[in-house]
Backbone bond lengths (Angstrom), bond angles and torsions (degrees), N, CA, C in turn:
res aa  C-N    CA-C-N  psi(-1)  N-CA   C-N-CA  omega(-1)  CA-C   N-CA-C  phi
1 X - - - 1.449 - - 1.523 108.20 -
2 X 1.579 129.87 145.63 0.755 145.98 -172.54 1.798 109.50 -67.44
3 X 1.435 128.25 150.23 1.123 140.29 164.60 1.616 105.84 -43.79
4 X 1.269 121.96 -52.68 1.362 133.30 -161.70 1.664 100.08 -77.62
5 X 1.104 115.49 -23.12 1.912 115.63 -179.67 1.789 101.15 -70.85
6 X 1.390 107.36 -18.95 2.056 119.05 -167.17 1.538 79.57 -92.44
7 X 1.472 152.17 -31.57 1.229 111.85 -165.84 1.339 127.60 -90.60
8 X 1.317 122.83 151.05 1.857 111.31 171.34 1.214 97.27 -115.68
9 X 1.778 102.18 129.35 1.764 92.33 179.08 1.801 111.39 -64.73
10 X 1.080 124.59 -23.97 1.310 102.43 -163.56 1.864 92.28 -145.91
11 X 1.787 93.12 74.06 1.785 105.60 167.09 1.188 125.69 -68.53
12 X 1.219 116.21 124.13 1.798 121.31 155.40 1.184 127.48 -23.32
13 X 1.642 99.80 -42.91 1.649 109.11 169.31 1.369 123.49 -81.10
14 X 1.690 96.10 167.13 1.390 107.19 173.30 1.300 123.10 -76.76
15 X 1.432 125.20 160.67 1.508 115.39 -143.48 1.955 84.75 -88.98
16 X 1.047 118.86 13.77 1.458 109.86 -168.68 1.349 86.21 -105.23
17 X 1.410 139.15 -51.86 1.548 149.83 176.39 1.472 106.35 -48.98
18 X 1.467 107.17 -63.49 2.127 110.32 173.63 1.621 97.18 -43.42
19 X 1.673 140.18 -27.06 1.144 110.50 -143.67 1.692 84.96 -108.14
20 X 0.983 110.30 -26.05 1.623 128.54 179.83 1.841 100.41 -57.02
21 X 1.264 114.69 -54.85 1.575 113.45 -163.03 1.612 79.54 -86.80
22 X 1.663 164.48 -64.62 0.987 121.11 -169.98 1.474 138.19 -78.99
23 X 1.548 118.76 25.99 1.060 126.22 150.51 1.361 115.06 -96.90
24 X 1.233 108.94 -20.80 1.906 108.85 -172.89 1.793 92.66 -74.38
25 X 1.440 137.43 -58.34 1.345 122.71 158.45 0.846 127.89 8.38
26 X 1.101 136.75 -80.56 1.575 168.81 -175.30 1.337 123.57 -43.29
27 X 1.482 109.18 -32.18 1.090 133.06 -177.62 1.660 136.21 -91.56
28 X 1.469 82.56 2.87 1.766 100.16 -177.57 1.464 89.82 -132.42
29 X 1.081 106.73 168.79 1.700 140.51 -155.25 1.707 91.88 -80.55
30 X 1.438 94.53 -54.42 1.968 111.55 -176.77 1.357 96.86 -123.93
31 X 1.410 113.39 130.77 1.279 139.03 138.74 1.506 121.09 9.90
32 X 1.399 101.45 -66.37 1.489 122.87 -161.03 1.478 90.78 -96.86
33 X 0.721 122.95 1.12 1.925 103.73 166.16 1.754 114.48 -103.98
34 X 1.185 107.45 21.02 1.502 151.93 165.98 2.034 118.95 -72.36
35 X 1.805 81.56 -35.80 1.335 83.36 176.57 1.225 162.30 -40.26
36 X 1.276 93.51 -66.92 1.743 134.07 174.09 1.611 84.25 -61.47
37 X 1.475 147.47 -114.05 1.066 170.17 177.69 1.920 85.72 3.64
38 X 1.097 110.75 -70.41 2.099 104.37 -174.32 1.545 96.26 -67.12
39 X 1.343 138.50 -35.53 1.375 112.32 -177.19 1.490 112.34 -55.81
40 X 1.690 117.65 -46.56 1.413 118.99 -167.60 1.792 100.87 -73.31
41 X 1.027 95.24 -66.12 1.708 79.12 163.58 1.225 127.03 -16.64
42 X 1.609 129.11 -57.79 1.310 141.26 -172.23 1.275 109.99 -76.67
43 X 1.300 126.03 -22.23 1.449 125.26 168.13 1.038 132.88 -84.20
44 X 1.375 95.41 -31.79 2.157 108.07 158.16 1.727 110.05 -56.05
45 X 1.360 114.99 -41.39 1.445 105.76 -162.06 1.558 86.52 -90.24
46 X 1.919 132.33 -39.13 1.694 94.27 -139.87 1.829 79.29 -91.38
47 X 1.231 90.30 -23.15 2.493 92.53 -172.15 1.531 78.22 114.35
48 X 1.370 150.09 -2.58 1.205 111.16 177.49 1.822 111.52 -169.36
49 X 1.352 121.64 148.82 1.476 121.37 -169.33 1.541 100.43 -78.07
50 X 1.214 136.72 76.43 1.238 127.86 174.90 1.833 129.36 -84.18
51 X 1.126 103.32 161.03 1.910 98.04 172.37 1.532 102.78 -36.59
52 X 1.586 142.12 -56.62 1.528 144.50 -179.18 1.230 112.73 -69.58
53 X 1.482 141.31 -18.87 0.958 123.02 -175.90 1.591 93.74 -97.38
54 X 1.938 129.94 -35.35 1.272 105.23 173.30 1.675 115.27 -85.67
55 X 0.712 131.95 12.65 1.838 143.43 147.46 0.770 118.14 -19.45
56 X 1.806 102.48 -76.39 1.374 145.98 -146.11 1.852 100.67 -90.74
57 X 1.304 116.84 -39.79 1.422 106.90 -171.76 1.890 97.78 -100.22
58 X 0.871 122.54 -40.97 1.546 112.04 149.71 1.251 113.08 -23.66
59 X 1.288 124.42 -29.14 1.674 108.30 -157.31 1.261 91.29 -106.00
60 X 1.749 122.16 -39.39 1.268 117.20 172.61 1.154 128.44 -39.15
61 X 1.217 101.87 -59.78 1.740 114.75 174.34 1.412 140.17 -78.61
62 X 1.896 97.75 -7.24 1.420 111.74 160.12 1.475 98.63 70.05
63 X 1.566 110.14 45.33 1.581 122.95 150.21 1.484 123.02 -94.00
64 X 0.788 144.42 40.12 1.666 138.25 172.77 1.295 130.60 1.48
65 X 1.817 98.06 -47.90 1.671 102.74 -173.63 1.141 112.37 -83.70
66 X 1.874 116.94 4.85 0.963 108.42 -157.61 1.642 103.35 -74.77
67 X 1.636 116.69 -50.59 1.394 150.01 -162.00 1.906 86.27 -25.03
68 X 1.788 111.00 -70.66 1.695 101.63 -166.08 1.564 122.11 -50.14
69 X 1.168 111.32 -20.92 1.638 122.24 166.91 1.380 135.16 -63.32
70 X 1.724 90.77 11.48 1.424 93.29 178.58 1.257 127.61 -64.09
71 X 1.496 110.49 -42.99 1.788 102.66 -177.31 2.618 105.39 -63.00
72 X 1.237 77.85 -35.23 1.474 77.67 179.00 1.315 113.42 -24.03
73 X 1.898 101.18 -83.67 1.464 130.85 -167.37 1.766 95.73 -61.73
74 X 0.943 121.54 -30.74 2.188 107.19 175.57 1.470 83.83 -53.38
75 X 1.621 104.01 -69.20 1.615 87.21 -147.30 1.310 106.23 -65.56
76 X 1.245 160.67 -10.86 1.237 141.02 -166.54 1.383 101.24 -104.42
77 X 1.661 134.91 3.40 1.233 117.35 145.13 1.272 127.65 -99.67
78 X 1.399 99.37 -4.95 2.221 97.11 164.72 1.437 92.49 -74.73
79 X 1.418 141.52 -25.79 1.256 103.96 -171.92 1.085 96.69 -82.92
80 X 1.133 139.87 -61.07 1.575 142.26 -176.24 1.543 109.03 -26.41
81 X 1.099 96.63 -43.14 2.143 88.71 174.70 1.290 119.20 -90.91
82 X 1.471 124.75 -17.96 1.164 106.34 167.53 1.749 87.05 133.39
83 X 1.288 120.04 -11.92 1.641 108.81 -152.14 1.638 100.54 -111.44
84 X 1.075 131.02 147.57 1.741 144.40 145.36 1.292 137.09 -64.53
85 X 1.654 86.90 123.41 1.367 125.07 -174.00 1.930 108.90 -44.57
86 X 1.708 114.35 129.01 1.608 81.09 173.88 1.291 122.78 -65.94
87 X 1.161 138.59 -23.48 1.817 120.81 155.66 1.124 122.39 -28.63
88 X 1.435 133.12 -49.94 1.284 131.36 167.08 1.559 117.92 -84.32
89 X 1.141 105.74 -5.92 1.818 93.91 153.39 1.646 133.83 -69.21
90 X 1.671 90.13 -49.76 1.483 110.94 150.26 1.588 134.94 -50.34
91 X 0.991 103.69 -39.77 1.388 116.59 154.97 1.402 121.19 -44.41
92 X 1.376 109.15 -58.52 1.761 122.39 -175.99 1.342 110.25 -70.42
93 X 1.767 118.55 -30.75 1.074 92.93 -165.09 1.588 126.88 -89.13
């Protein structure tokens, strides 16, 4: 894939992070095994896996199906860090 398929004109990220996920690309066989590695990335810089941050690397990597998986991928990185889902906030309270 072309250099120009990695850019978003107007990223969430920092231009040091945009330059980070289109070299991290590059580095796998496929695109999309790119993933996991820019989500945690993206959660260090924005604090959180949101609808824009998986948007935005979906688009990088030229996943589509990824975008409806949003509630999925939140919750499977609050568990992964340690933090709660709002279902289980609601739950507690």
């Amino acid at each position: 894939m072309s250099p120009e398929m990695n850019s978003v004109p107007n990223t969430i990220f920092s231009p040091e992070l945009a330059a980070r996920f289109d070299k991290l690309v590059t580095l796998y066989p496929a695109r999309r095994s790119a993933l996991i590695p820019m989500l945690l990335y993206a959660q260090d810089e924005v604090g959180a896996v949101n609808d824009a941050v998986i948007a935005e690397i979906a688009q990088r990597i030229g996943i589509t199906e990824l975008v409806p998986m949003t509630t999925s991928l939140e919750e499977l990185f609050l568990a992964m860090t340690g933090g709660e889902s709002s279902d289980q906030d609601q739950a507690a309270a």
